[in-house]
C-alpha positions in Angstrom: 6.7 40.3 25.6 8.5 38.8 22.8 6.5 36.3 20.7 7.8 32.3 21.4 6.9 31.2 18.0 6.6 32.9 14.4 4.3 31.5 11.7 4.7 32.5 8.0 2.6 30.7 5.3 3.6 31.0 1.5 2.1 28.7 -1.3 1.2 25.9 1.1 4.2 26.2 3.0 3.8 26.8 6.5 7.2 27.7 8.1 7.5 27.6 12.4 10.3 29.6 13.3 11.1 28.8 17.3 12.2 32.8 18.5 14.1 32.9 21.7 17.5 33.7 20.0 19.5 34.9 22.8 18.7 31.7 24.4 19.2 29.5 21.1 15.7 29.2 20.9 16.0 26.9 24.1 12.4 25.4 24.8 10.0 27.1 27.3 6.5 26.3 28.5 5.0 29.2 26.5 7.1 28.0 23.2 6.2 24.5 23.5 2.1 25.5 24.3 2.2 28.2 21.8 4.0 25.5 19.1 1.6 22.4 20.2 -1.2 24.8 19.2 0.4 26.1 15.5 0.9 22.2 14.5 -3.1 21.5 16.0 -3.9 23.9 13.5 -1.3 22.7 10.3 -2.6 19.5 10.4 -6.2 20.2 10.2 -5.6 23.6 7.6 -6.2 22.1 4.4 -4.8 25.8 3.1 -0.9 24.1 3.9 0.7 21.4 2.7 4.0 21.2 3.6 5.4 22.3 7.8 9.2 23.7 7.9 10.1 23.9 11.5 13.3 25.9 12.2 14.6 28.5 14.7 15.4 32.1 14.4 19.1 33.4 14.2 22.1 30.8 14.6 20.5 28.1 16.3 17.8 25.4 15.4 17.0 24.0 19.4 19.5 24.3 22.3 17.1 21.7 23.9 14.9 23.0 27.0 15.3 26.0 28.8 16.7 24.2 31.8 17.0 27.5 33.8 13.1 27.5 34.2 12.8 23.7 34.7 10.8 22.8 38.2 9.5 26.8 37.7 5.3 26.9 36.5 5.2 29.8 34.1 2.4 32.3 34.8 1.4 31.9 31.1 1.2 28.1 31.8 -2.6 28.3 32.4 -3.4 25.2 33.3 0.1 25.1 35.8 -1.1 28.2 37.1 -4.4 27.0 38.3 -2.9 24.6 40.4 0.3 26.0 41.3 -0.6 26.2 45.0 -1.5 22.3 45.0 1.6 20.0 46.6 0.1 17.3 44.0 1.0 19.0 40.9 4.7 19.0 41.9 4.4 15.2 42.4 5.8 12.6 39.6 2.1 11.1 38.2 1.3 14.9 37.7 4.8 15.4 36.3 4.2 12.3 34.0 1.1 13.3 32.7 2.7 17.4 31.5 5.9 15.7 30.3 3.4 13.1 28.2 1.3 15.8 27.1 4.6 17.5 25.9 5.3 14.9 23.2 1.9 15.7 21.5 4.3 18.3 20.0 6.5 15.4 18.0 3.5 13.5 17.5 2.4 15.9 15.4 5.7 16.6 13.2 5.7 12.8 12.8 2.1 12.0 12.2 0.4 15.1 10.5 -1.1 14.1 7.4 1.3 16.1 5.4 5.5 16.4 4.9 6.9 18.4 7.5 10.5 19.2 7.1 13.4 20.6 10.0 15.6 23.2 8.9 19.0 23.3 11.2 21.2 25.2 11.4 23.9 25.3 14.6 22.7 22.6 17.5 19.6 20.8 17.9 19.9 19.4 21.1 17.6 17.3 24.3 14.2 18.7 22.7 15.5 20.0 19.7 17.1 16.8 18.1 13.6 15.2 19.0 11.5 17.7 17.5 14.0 17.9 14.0 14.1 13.7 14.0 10.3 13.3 14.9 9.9 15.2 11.1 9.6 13.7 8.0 12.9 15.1 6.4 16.1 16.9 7.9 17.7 20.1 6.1 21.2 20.6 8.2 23.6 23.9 7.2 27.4 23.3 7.8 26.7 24.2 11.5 24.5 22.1 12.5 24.8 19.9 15.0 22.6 17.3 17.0 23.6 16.2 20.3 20.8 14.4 22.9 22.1 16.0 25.7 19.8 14.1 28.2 22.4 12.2 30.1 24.7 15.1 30.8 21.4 16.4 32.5 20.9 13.0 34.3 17.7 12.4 32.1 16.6 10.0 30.3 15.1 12.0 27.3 11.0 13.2 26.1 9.3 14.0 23.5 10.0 10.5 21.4 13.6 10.5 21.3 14.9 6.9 21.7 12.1 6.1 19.6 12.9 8.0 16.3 16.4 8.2 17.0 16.0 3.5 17.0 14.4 4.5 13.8 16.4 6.8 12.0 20.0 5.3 13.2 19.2 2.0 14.1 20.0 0.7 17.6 23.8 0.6 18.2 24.1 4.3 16.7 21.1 5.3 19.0 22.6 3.7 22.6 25.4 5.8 22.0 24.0 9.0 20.7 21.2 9.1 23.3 23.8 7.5 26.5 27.1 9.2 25.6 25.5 12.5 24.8 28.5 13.4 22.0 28.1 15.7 19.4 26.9 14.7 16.1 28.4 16.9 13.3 26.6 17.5 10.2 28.8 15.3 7.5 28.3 12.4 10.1 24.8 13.1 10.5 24.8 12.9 6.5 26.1 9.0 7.1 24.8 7.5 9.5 21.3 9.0 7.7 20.0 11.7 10.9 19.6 13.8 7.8 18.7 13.8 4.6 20.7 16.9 3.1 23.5 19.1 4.3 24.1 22.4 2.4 26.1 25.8 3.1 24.6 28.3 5.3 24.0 30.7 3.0 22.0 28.0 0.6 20.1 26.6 3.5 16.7 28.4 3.1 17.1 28.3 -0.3 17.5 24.6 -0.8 15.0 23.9 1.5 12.2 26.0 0.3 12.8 24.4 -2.8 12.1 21.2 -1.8 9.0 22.3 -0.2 7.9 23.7 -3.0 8.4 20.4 -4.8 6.6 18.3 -2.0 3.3 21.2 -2.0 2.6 20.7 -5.7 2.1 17.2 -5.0 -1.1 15.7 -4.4 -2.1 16.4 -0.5 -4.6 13.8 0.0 -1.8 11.4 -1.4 0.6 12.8 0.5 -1.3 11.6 3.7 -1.8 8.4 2.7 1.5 7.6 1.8 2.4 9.1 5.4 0.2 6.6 7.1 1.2 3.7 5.2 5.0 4.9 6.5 4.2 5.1 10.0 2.0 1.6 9.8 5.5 0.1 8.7 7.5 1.0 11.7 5.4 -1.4 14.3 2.0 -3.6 12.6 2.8 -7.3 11.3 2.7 -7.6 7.1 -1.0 -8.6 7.0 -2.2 -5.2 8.8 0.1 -3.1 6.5 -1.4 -4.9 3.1 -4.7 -4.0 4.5 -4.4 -0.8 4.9 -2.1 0.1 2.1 -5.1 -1.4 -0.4 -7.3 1.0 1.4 -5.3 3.7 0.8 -4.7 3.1 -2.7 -8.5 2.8 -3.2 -8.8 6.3 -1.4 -6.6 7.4 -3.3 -7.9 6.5 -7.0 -11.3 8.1 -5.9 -9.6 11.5 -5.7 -10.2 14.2 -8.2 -6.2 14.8 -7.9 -5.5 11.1 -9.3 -8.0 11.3 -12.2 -6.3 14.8 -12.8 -2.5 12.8 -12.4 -3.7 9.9 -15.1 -5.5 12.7 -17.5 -2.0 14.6 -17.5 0.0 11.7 -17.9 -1.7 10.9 -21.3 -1.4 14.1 -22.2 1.8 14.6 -21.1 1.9 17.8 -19.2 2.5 18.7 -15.5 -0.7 18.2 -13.0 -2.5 20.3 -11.0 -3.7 19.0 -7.6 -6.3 20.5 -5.7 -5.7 18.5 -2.5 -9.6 16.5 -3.8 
C-alpha cells in the first residue's frame, strides 16, 4: 500500500510531500487523516521550524479524489465504525467530517511557525486551499491554481472563500471561487496568490533557501509575529494593541532576543535556540 504522505525533516525544515502521483496527488481520506496528523505533530515539535507542503511528481493538489467521494475508506476508522449506520450518510454527520477536514488548513495557517506551499502544475478545490491557507506560496512556471468547486456544483471546504477574500481581496475572489477559471502563475504573481514564481528546475532550490532563511530566525518570535498576523485579519485596533504589547513583552524575555541585542552590538550574526 503506497504511503499517502512523505515527511522529510532537514535543519528545522519539515517538508510534507502529498504522494498519490498518478492521481496528481488528488486528496483521499487516508491523505488528508495521515496529513491532519503530520501538521498535529509540526506544530507542537519544537525540533522544526519552518513546514514546506508540496506534492510528489508534476503536480502540487488536483483537488479531492472525487472518484471516492460518498465512498467511507476502510482505513477511515472512525467512518468504518459506523459505516452500517443510515445517520452517518446524513448532512449534520456530513458537516461535522467536512468541518473536521479544515483542521488541516487551520493548521498551515495557524501553526506557530512559517509554513511555506511549493507548487508546481495545478493546485486545485483542496489544493488551492491548503497552498493559500500557508503563510507563503512558491509557484514553478507550471503551476496553476483553479477553485474548481463550482464546476463540481460545490461550494468549496477547507477555508477557501476565506483566504482566498484575504489574499485577493473580494472582487478577485467572487470570480476565482464562482467562475472556477484557471489562474496561471504570472497572474497569480499580480494579483498577489503568490509570493514568488521561479523555473522548474530552480523551484526546490529557491524555496529551500528561503526556508533556510526563515529557520535561523528566532522560533519563539516567529510565533508571535504569526499570531499578531492572524489577530489583524478580524479583532477591532484596541484587541490587536493588546496583544501585540504582550507579545513584544514575551518576546524581550527570550534568551533568543538577549542573544539578537548582544550580537547586534557586537555586530555578528545570532544564534537562536528557539528560548
Amino acid at each position: 500500500m503506497t504511503t499517502p504522505v512523505l515527511t522529510d525533516l532537514e535543519d528545522g525544515i519539515l517538508t510534507i510531500r502529498l504522494n498519490n502521483p498518478a492521481m496528481r496527488n488528488a486528496l483521499s481520506q487516508p491523505m488528508g487523516a495521515e496529513l491532519m496528523a503530520e501538521l498535529r505533530d509540526a506544530a507542537n515539535d519544537p525540533g522544526i521550524r519552518v513546514v514546506i507542503l508540496t506534492g510528489v511528481g508534476d503536480a502540487f493538489c488536483a483537488g479531492a479524489d472525487v472518484s471516492k467521494l460518498g465512498i467511507l475508506d476502510p482505513r477511515d476508522k472512525v467512518s468504518a465504525k459506523w459505516a452500517g449506520d443510515p445517520i452517518m450518510q446524513g448532512a449534520e454527520q456530513r458537516h461535522l467530517r467536512i468541518k473536521a477536514n479544515s483542521e488541516i488548513a487551520t493548521l498551515l495557517h495557524m501553526m506557530g511557525k512559517p509554513t511555506i506551499a511549493m507548487v508546481r502544475g495545478p493546485a486545485a478545490g483542496a489544493g488551492l486551499s491548503m497552498a493559500i491557507a500557508c503563510d507563503f506560496r512558491f509557484a514553478s512556471e507550471s503551476a496553476f491554481f483553479t477553485s474548481a468547486f463550482s464546476k463540481i456544483g460545490a461550494s468549496g471546504d477547507l477555508g477557501c472563500a476565506y483566504y482566498l477574500h484575504q489574499l485577493v481581496g473580494p472582487t478577485k475572489a467572487r470570480e476565482i471561487l464562482m467562475l472556477s477559471d484557471k489562474v496561471y502563475a504570472d497572474e497569480a504573481l499580480r494579483i498577489g496568490l503568490v509570493s514568488k514564481v521561479f523555473g522548474d528546475d530552480r523551484l526546490l532550490e529557491e524555496t529551500m533557501a528561503f526556508a533556510r532563511r526563515l529557520a535561523s530566525g528566532p522560533p519563539i518570535a516567529m510565533r508571535y509575529i504569526k499570531k499578531n498576523l492572524i489577530a489583524a485579519e478580524d479583532i477591532d485596533m484596541d484587541r490587536y494593541f493588546e496583544q501585540e504589547a504582550a507579545s513584544m513583552v514575551r518576546c524581550f524575555q527570550t534568551e533568543d532576543s538577549k542573544e539578537a541585542i548582544k550580537a547586534f552590538q557586537e555586530k555578528r550574526p545570532a544564534t537562536f535556540k528557539g528560548m
